[in-house]
C-alpha positions as CSV (number, residue, x, y, z in Angstrom):
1,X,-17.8,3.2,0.5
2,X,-17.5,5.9,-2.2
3,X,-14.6,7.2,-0.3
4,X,-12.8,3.8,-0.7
5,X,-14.0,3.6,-3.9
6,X,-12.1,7.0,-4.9
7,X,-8.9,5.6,-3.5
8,X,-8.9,2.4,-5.1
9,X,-9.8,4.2,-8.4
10,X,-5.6,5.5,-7.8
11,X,-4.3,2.4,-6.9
12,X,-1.3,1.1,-9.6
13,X,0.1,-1.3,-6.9
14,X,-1.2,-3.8,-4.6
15,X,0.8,-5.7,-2.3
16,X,-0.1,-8.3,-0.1
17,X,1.1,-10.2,3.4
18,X,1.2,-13.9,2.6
19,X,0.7,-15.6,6.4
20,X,-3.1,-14.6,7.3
21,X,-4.0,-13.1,4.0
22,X,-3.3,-15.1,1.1
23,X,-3.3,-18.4,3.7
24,X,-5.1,-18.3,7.1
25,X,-2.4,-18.3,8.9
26,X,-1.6,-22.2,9.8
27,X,1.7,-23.2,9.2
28,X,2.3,-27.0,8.3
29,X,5.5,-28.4,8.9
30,X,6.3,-32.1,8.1
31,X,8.7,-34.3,10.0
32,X,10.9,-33.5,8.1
33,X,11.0,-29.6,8.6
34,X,9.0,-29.6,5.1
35,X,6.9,-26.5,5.6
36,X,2.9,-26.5,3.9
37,X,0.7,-23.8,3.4
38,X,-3.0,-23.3,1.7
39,X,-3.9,-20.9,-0.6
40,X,-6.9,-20.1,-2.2
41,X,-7.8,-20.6,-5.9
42,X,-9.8,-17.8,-5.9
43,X,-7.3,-15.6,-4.7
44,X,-4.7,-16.4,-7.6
45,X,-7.5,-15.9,-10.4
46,X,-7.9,-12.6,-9.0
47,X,-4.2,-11.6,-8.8
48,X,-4.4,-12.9,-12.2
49,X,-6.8,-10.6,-13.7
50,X,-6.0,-7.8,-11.4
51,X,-2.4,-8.0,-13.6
52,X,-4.3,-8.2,-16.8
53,X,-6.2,-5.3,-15.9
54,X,-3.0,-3.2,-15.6
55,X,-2.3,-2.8,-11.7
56,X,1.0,-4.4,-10.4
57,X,0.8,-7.4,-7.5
58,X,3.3,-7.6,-5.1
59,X,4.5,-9.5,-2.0
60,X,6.6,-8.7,1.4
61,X,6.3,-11.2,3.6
62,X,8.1,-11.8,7.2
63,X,8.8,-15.3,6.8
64,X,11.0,-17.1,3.9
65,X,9.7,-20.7,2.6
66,X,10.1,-22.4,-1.1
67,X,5.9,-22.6,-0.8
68,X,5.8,-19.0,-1.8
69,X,8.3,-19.0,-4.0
70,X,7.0,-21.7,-5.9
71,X,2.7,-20.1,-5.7
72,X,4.1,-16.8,-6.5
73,X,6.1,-18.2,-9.6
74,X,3.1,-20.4,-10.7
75,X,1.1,-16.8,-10.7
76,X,4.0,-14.7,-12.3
77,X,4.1,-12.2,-9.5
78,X,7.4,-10.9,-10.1
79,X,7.9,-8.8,-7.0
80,X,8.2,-11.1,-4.3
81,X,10.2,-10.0,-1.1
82,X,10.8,-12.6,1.5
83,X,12.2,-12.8,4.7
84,X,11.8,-9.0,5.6
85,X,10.1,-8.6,9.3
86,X,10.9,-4.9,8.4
87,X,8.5,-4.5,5.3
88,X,8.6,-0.9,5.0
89,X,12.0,-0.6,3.5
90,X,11.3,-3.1,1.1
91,X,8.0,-1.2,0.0
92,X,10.3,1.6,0.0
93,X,12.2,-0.8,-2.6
94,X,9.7,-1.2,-4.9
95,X,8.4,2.1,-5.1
96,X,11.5,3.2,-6.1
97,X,11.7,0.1,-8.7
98,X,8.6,0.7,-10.3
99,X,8.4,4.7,-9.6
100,X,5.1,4.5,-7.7
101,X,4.1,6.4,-4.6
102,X,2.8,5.7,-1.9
103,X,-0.7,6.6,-2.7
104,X,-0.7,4.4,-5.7
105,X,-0.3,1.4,-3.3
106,X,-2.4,-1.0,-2.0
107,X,-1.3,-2.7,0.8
108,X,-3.0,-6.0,2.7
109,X,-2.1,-7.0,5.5
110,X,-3.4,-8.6,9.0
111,X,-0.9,-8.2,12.2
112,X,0.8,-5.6,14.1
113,X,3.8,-6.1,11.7
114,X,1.9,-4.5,9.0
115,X,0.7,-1.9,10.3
116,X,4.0,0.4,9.3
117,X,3.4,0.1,5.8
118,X,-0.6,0.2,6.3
119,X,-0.1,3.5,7.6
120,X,1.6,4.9,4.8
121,X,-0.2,3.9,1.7
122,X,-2.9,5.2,-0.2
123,X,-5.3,2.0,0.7
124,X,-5.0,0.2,3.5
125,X,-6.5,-3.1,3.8
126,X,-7.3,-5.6,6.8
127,X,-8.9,-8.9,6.2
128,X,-11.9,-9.7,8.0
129,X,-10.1,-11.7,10.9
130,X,-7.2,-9.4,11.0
131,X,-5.6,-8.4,14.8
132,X,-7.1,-5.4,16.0
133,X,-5.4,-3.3,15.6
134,X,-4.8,-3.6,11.8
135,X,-8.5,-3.2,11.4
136,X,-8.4,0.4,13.4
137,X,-5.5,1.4,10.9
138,X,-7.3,0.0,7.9
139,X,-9.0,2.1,4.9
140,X,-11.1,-1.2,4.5
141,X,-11.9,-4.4,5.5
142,X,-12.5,-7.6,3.7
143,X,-15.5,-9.8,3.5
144,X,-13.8,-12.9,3.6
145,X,-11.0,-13.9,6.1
146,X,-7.3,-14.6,5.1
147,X,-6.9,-17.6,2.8
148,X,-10.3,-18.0,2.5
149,X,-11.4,-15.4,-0.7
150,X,-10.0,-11.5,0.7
151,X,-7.7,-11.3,-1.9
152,X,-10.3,-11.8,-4.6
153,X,-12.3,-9.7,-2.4
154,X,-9.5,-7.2,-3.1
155,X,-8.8,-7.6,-6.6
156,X,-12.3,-7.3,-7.5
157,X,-12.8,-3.7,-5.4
158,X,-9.9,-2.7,-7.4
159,X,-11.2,-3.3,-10.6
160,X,-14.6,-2.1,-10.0
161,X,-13.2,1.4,-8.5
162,X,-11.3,1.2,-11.8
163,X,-14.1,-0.1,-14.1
164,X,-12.2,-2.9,-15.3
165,X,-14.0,-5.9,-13.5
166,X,-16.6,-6.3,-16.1
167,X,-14.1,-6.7,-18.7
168,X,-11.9,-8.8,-17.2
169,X,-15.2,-11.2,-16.0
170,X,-16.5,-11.4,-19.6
171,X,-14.3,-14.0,-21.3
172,X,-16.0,-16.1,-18.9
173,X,-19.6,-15.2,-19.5
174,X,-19.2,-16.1,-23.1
């Protein structure tokens, strides 16, 4: 764990999959073609303070829907990539956007898909009911599966390894 613990301490970017991590991967669609999708509270308060605490959230994501536009817009997350089965180039993208490298990045993820980009940044991240093989290529794993809490669970390693969890938890201990 201290080894983790030492690369989160670098990160200045973290970057999460949307379908299996920041939902657990159902997909609702209505009649009508009207997709749904679930997403923790949890998960967005940490994002939240993870910002406030001065690292930068972002998302690349395979699939394009107005669900994720609108969540990611509700949680000012300003670097949202959509539509890109290819996520390494638009990693790539923002790197080169916010002049990071990738050792500074975080990345979650929890399919074969990801697993270009896992294996390139400084901390890679499975959640706990990730495919296979994105565990094997992962720095770390989650407690909590996707949609259900691992992006807290993220957030909050983050800020430990960078001692800012206690201050960003102390407004609400008051």
């Amino acid at each position: 764990m201290k080894d983790i613990l030492a690369k989160a301490a670098q990160i200045k970017l973290v970057v999460f999959d949307v379908d299996g991590v920041l939902t657990d991967g159902s997909l609702f669609i209505g009649d009508d073609g009207q997709e749904y999708k679930a997403f923790h509270s949890r998960d967005g308060l940490g994002m939240k303070l993870l910002r406030k605490s001065g690292v930068e959230v972002g998302i690349i994501t395979a699939r394009t829907s107005e669900v994720v536009k609108h969540r990611m817009e509700n949680l000012d997350i300003e670097y949202v990539y959509q539509g890109r089965l290819e996520k390494l180039p638009a990693l790539k993208e923002l790197l080169a956007k916010l002049e990071l490298t990738f050792e500074q990045t975080a990345y979650v993820g929890d399919d074969v898909v990801d697993l270009p980009v896992m294996r390139q940044v400084g901390l890679a991240i499975a959640v706990q009911d990730a495919h296979p093989l994105a565990k094997q290529h992962a720095h770390w794993q989650t407690p909590h599966g996707g949609g259900r809490g691992a992006a807290r669970d993220v957030c909050e390693l983050i800020m430990e390894a960078q001692n800012t969890l206690d201050t960003q938890l102390k407004p609400f201990l008051i």
